[in-house]
N, CA, C and O atoms as a GROMACS GRO file, in nm:
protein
  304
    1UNK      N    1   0.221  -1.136  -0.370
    1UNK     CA    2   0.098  -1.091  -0.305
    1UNK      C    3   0.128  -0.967  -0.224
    1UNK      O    4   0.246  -0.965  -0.189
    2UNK      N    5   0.048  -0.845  -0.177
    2UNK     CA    6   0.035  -0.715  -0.096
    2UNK      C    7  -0.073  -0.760  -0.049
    2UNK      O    8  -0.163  -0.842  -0.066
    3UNK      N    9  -0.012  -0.630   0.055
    3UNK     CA   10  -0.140  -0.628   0.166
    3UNK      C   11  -0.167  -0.499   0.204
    3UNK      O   12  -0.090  -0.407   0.232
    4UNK      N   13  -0.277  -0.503   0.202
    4UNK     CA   14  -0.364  -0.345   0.228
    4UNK      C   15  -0.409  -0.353   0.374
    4UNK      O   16  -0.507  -0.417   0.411
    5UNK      N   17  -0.349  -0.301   0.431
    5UNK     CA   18  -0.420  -0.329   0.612
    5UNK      C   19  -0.485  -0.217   0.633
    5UNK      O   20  -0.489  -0.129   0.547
    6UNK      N   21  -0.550  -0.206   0.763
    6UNK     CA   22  -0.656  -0.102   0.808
    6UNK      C   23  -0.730  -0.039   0.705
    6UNK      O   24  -0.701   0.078   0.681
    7UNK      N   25  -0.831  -0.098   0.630
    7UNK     CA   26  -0.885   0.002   0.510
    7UNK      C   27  -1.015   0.033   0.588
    7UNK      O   28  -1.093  -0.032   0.658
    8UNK      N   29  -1.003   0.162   0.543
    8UNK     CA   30  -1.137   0.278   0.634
    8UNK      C   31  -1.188   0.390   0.494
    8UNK      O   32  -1.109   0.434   0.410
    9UNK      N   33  -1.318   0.414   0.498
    9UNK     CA   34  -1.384   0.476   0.423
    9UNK      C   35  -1.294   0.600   0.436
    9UNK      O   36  -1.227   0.622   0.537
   10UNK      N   37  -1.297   0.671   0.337
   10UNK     CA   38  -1.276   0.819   0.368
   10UNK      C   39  -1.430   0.901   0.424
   10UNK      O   40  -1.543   0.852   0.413
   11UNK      N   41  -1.395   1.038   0.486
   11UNK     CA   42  -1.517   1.064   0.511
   11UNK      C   43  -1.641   1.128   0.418
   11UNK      O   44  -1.757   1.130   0.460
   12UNK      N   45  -1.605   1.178   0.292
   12UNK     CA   46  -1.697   1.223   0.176
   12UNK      C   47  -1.742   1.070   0.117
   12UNK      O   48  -1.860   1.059   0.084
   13UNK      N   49  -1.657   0.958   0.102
   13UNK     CA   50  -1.719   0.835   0.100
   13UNK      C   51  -1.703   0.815  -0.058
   13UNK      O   52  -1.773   0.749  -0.135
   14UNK      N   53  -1.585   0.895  -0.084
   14UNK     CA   54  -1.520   0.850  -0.199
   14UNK      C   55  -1.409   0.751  -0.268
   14UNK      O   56  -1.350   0.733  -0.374
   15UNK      N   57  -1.418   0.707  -0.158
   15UNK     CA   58  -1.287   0.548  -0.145
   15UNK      C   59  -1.215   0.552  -0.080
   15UNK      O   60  -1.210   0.668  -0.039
   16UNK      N   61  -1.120   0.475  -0.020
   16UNK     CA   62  -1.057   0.453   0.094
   16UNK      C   63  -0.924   0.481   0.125
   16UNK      O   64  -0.848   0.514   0.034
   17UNK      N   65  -0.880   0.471   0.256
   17UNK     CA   66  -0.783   0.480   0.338
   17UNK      C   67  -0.692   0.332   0.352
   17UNK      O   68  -0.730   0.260   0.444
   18UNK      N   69  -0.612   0.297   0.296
   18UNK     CA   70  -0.519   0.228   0.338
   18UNK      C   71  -0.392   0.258   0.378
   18UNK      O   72  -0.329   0.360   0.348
   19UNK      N   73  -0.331   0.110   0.491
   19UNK     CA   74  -0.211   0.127   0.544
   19UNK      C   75  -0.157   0.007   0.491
   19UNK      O   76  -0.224  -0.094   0.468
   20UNK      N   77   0.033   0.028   0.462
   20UNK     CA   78   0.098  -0.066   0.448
   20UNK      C   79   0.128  -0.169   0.585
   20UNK      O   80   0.061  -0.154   0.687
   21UNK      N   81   0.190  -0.230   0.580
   21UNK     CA   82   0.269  -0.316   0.710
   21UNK      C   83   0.367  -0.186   0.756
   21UNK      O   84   0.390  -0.084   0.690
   22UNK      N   85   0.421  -0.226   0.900
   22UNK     CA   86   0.508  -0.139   0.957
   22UNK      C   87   0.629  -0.209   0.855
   22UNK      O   88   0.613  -0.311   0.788
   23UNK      N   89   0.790  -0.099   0.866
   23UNK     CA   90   0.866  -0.143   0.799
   23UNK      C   91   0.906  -0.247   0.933
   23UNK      O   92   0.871  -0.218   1.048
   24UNK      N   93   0.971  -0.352   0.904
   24UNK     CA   94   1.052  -0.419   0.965
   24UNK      C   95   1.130  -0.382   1.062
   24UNK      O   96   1.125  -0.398   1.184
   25UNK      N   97   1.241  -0.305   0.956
   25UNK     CA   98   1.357  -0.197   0.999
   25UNK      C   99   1.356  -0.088   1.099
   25UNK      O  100   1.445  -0.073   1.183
   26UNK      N  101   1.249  -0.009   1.087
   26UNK     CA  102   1.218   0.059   1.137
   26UNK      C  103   1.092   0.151   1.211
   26UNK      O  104   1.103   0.256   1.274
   27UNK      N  105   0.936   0.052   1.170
   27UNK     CA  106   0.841   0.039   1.225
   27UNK      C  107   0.744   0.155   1.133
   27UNK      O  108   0.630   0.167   1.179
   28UNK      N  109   0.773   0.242   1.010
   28UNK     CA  110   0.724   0.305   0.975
   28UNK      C  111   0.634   0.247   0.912
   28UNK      O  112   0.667   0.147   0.849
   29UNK      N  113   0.481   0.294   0.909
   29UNK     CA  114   0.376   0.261   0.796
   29UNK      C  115   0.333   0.381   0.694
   29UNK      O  116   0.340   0.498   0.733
   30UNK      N  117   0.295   0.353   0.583
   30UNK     CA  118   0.250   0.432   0.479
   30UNK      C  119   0.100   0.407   0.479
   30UNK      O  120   0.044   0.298   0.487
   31UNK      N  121   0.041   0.537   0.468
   31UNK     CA  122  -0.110   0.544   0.410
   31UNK      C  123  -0.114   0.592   0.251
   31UNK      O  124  -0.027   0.665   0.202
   32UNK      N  125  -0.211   0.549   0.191
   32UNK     CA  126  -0.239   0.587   0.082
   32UNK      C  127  -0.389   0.596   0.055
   32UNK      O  128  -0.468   0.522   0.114
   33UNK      N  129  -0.432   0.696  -0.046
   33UNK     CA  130  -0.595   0.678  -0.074
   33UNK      C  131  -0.609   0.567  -0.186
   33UNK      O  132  -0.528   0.578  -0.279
   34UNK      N  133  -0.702   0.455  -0.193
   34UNK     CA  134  -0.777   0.360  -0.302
   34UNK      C  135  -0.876   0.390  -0.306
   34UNK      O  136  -0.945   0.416  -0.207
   35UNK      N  137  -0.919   0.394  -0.449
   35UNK     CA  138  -1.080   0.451  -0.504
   35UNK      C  139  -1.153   0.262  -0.484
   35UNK      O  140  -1.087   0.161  -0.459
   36UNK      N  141  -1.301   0.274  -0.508
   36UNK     CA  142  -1.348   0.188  -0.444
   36UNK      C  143  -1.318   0.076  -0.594
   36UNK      O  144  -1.356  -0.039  -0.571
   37UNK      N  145  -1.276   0.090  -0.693
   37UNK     CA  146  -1.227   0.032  -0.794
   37UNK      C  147  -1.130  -0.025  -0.772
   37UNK      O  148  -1.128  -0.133  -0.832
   38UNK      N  149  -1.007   0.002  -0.684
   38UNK     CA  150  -0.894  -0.038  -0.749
   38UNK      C  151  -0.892  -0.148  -0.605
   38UNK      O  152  -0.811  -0.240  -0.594
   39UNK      N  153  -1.029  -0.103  -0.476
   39UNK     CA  154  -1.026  -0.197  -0.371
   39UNK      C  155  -1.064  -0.277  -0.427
   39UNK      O  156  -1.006  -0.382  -0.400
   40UNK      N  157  -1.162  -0.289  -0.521
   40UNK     CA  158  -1.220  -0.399  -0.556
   40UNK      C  159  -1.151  -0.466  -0.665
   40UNK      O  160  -1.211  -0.572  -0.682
   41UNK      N  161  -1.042  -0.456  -0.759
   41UNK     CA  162  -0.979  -0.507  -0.796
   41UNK      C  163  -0.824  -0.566  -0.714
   41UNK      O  164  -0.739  -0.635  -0.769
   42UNK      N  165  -0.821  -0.523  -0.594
   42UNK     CA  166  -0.738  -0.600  -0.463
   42UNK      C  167  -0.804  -0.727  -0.430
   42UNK      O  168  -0.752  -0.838  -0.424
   43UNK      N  169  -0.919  -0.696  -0.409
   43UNK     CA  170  -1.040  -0.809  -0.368
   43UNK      C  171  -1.026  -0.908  -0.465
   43UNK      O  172  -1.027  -1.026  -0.430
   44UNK      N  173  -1.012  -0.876  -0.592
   44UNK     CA  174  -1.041  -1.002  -0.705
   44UNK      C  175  -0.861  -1.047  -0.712
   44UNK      O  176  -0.819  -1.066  -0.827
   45UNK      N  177  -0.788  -1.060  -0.629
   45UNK     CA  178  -0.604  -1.076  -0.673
   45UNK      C  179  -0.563  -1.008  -0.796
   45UNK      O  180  -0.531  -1.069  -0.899
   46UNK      N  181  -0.564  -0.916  -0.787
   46UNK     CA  182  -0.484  -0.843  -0.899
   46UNK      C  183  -0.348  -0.794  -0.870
   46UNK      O  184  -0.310  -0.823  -0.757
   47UNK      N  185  -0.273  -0.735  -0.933
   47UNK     CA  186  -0.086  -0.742  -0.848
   47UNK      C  187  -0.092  -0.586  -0.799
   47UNK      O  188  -0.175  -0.498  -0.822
   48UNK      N  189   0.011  -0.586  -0.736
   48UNK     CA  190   0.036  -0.445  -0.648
   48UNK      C  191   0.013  -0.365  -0.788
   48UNK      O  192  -0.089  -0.296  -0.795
   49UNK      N  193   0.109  -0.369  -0.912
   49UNK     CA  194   0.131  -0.276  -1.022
   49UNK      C  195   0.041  -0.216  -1.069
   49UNK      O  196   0.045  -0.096  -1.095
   50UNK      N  197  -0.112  -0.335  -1.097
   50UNK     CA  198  -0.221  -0.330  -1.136
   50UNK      C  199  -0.310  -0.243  -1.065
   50UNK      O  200  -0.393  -0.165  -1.110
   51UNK      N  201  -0.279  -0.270  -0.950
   51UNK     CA  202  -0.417  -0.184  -0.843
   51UNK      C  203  -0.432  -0.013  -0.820
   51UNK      O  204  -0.514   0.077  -0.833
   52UNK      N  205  -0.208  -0.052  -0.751
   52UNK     CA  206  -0.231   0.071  -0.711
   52UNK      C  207  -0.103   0.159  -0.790
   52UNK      O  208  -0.007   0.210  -0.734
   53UNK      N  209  -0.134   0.160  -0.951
   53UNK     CA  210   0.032   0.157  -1.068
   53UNK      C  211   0.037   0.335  -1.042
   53UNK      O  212   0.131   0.390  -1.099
   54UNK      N  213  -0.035   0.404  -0.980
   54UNK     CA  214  -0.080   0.566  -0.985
   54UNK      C  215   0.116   0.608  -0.876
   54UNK      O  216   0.198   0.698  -0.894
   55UNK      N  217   0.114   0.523  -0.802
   55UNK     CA  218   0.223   0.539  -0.630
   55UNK      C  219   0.343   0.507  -0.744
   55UNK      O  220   0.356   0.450  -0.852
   56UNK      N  221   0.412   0.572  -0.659
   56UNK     CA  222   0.590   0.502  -0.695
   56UNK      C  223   0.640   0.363  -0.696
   56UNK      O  224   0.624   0.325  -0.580
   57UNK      N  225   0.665   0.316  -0.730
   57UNK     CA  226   0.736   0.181  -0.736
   57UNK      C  227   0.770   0.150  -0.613
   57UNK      O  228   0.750   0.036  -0.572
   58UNK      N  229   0.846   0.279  -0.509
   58UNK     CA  230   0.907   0.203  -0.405
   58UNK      C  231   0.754   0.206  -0.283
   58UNK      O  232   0.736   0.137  -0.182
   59UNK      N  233   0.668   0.312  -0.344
   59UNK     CA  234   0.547   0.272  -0.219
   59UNK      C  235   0.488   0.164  -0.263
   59UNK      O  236   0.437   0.100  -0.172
   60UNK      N  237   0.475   0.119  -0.370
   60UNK     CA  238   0.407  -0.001  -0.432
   60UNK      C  239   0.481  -0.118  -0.303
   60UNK      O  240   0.397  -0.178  -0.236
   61UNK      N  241   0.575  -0.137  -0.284
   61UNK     CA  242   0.716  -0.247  -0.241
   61UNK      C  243   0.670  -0.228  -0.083
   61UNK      O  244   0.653  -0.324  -0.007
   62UNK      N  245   0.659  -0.127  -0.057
   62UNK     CA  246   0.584  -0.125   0.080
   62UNK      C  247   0.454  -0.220   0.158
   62UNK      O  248   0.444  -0.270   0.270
   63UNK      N  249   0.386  -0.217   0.069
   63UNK     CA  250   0.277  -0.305   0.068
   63UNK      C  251   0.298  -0.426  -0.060
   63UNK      O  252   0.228  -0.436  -0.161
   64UNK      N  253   0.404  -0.503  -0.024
   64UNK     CA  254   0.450  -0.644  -0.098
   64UNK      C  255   0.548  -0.679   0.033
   64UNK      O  256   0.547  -0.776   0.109
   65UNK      N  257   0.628  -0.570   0.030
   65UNK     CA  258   0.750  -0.674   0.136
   65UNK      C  259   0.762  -0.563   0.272
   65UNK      O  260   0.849  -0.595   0.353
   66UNK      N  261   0.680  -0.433   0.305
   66UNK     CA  262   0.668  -0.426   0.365
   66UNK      C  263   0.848  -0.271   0.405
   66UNK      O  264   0.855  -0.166   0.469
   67UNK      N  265   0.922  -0.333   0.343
   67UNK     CA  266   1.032  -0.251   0.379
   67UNK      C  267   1.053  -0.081   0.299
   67UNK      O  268   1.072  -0.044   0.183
   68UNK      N  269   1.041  -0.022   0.406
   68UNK     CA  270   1.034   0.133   0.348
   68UNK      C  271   1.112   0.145   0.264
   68UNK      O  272   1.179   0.045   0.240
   69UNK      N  273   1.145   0.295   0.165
   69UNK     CA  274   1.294   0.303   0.110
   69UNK      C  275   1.403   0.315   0.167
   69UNK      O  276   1.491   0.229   0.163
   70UNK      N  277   1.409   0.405   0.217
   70UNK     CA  278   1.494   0.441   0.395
   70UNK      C  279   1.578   0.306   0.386
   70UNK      O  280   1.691   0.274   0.351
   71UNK      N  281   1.489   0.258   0.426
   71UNK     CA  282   1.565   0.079   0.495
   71UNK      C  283   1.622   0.021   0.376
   71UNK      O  284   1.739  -0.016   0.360
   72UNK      N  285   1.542   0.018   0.307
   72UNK     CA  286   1.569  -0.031   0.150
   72UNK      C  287   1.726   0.012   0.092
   72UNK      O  288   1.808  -0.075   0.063
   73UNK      N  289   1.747   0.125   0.083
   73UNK     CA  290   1.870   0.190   0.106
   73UNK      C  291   1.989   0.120   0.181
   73UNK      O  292   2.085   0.052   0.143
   74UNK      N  293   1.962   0.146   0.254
   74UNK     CA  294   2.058   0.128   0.389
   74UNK      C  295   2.089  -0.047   0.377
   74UNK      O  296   2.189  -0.104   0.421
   75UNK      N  297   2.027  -0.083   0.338
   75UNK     CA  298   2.064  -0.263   0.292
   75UNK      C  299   2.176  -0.270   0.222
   75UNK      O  300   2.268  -0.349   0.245
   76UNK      N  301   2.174  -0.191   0.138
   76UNK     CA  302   2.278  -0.181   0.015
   76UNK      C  303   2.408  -0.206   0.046
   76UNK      O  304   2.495  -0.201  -0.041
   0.00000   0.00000   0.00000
């Protein structure tokens, strides 16, 4: 499961503003834009890959487990 936190219209009102979780590690959050499609396929449980497959793999992971790459890295 992901999580899309703070979602806010954009202001032309062409789909939205989301934020990931802070990282853990290091408190950073990611924004990204979602068209009102791919919110609404969040809404129906669809998987991170599915919604938002346009982002990188590692911003996808951001909003699943939350941990930046940075940190992600540095685990290793």
């Amino acid at each position: 499961m992901f999580t899309l936190n703070n979602i806010r219209k954009t202001d032309d009102l062409s789909g939205y503003y989301v934020d990931s979780h802070s990282c853990p590690m290091c408190s950073d959050t990611l924004t990204i834009y979602v068209s009102s499609d791919e919110l609404y396929r969040y809404n129906q449980g669809a998987y991170a890959q599915d919604v938002i497959s346009r982002v990188p793999p590692s911003w996808r992971e951001r909003f699943i487990s939350g941990i930046c790459e940075d940190c992600w890295d540095l685990d290793d």
